[in-house]
C-alpha positions as CSV (number, residue, x, y, z in Angstrom):
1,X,67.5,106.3,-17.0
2,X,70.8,105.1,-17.8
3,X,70.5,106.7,-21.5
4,X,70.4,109.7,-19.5
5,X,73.2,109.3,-17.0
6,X,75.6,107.9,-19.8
7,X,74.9,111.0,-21.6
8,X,75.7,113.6,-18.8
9,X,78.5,111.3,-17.9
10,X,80.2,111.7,-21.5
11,X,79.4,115.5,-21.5
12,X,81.4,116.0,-18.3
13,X,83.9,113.6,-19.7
14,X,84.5,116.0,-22.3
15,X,85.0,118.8,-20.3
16,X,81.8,120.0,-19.8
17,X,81.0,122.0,-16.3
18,X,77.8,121.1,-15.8
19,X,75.0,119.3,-18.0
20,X,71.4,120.7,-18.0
21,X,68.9,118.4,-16.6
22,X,65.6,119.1,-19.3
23,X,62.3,119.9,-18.2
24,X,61.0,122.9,-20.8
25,X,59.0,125.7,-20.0
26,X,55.9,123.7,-19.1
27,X,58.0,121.8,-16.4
28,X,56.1,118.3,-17.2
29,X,58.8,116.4,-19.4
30,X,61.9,114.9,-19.3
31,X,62.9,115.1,-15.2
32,X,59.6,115.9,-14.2
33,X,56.3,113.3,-14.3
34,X,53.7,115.0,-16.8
35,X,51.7,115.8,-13.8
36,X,54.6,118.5,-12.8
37,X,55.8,115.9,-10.1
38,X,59.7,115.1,-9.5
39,X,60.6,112.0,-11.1
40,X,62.1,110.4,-8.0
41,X,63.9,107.7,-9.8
42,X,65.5,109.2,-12.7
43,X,66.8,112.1,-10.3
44,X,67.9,109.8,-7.7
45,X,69.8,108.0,-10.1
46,X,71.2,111.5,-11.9
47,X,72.5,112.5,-8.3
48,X,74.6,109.3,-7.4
49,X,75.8,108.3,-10.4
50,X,76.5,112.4,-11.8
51,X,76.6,114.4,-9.0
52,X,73.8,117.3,-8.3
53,X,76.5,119.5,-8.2
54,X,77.5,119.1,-11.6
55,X,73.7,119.8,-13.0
56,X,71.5,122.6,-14.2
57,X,68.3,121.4,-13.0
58,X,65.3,122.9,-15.1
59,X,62.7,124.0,-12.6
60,X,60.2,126.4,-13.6
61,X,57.6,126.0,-11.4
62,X,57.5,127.1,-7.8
63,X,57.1,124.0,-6.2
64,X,59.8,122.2,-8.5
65,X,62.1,125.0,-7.1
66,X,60.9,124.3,-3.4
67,X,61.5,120.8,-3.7
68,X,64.9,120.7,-5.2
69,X,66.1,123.6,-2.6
70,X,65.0,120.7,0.2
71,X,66.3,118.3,-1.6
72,X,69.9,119.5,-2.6
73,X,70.1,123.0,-0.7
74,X,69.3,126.4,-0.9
75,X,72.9,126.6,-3.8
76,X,71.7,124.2,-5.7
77,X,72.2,125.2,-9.7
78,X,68.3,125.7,-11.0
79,X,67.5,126.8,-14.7
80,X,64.5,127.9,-16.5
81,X,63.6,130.5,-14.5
82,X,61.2,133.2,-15.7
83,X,62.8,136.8,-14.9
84,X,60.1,138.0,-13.0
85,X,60.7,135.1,-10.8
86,X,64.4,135.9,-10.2
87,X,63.4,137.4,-6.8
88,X,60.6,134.7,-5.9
89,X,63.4,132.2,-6.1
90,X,65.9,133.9,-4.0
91,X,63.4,134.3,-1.3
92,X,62.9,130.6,-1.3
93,X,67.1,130.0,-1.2
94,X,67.3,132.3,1.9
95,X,63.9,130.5,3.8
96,X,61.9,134.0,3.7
97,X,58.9,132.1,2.9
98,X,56.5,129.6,4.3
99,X,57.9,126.7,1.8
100,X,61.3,126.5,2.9
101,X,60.9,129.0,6.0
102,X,61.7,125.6,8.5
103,X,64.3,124.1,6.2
104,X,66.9,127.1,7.8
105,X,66.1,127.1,11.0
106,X,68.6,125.7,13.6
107,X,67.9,121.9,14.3
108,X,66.9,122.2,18.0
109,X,64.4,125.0,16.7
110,X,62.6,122.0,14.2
111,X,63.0,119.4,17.1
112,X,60.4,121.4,19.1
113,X,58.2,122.5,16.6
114,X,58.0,119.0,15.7
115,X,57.0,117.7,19.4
């Protein structure tokens, strides 16, 4: 974890905008578990000690998408997205479907549907 962080840390050092956080097409290496699952750890770290702003998070897979929309917003920079998912992807930013339908919605709204 800290290879990684002293790495994006030096790219933005040099002037860099943002650094690409690697997952590859399959979406199971580098910031992903090779079950597809978000490793927790490394991106926690990434976020404090970088910034989430300042990275390009691969995500190509739909629920990688959804869960780094929850997790850092519906601007958050994603990569690796397949062009005939362009749309999919908006639709999850703007909470038109079920997977981040809740995540817009005013707060007294989600109080009662939580009750």
């Amino acid at each position: 974890m800290e290879k990684w962080i002293s790495m994006m840390q030096t790219e933005l050092q040099a002037g860099a905008w943002k650094v690409i956080a690697e997952a590859r097409e399959s979406g199971n290496i580098g910031i992903y578990n090779s079950d597809g699952s978000a490793n927790t750890a490394l991106i926690d770290d990434i976020v404090l000690e970088v910034g989430g702003d300042s990275v390009l998070w691969e995500a190509p897979n739909k629920t990688q998408q959804v869960w780094f929309i929850k997790l850092l917003g519906a601007n958050v920079s994603l990569g690796n997205i397949a062009s005939n998912e362009v749309v999919s992807l908006e639709t999850l930013r703007l909470g038109l479907r079920g997977d981040t339908f809740f995540e817009f919605l005013p707060e007294s709204y989600q109080d009662k549907k939580q009750k």
